[in-house]
N, C-alpha and C positions, 0 to 999 in steps of 0.2 A: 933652475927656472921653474915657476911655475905656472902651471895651465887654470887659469880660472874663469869660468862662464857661470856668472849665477844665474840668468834668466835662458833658458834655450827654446828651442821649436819644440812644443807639443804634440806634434805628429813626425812618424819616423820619413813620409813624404815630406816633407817639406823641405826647402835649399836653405843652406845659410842665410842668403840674399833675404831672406822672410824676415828672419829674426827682428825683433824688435828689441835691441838692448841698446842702451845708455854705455858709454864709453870707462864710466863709475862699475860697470854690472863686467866688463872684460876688462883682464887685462894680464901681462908677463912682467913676472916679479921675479927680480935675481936673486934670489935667497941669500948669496954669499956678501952680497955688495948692499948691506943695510936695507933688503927688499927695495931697493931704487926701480920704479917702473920702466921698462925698457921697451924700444920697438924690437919685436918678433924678427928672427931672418927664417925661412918659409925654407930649409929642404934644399939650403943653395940655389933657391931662387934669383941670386945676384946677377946672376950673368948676364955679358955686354945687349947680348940680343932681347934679353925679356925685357920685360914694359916694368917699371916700377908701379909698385905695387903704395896703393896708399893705406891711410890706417883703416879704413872700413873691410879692404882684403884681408890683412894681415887679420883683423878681429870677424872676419866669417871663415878663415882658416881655424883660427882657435876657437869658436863656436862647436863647429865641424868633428873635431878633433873631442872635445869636452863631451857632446851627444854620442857619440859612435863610444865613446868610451860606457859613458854611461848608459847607455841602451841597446845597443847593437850587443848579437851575442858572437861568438869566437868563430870563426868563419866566415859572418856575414859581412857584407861590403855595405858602408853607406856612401854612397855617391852624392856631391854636389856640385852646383854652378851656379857661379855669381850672375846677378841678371844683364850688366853692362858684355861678359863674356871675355872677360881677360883672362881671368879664375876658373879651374875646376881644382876637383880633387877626389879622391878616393879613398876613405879609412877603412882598415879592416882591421878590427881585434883578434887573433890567432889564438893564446891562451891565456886564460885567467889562474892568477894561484896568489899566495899569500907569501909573505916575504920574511926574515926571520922574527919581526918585530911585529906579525899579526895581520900587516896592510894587507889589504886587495890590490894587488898587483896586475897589470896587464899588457901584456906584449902585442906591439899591432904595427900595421904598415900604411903608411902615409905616401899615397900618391900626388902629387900637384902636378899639373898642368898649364901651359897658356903657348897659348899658340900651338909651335911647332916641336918646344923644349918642354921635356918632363922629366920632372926628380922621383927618385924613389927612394923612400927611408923608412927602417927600422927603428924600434924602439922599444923602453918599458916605463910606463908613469905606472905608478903607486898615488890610490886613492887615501887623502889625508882624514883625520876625526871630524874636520868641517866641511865634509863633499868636495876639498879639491883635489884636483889631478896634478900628481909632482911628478916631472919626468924623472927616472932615474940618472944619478949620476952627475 
């Protein structure tokens, strides 16, 4: 899969929910499956009790996700929340390093939130030659 956000928040204040992008500017592409676009599954967000999650959550989790990668440095936390309040989340980049093939690599933790259920997930994306973010694996 991968993570793509061309347009994101200008300021590291700012919430997903700000964002001003076009559905053209995000989106998750399955690499292995003809790059078919695909909706996003959030962290095991599935479960019977959470709220489904429409396409503007799913694409200000991957906003979220795309900024903190790109901005945020290895330790720090960027927090955000949708404005309706279904959504939060919490990305932190933990460390940066380079992969055998030269990428900028980055390991980081992905909180979501809603309500009363929250996920927590690890991970590594590798930044591609065109600014995106591939998750590893």
């Amino acid at each position: 899969m991968v993570i793509a956000a061309a347009s994101i928040m200008g300021a590291a204040s700012a919430t997903a929910a700000d964002a001003q992008t076009s559905s053209a500017n995000t989106e998750c592409k399955d690499t292995q499956n003809g790059g078919q676009t695909l909706r996003p599954k959030f962290a095991g967000l599935s479960a019977p009790a959470v709220t489904v999650f429409d396409v503007s959550d799913q694409r200000a989790a991957l906003e979220s996700v795309q900024y903190a990668l790109t901005e945020i440095s290895d330790g720090a936390s960027y927090v955000w929340h949708r404005g309706h309040g279904k959504l939060s989340g919490v990305v932190q980049p933990t460390q940066s390093f380079k992969d055998a093939n030269g990428k900028i690599c980055r390991h980081f933790v992905v909180m979501l939130a809603s309500g009363t259920y929250t996920k927590r997930t690890e991970t590594v994306a590798c930044r591609t030659e065109d600014g995106i973010w591939q998750l590893d694996g």
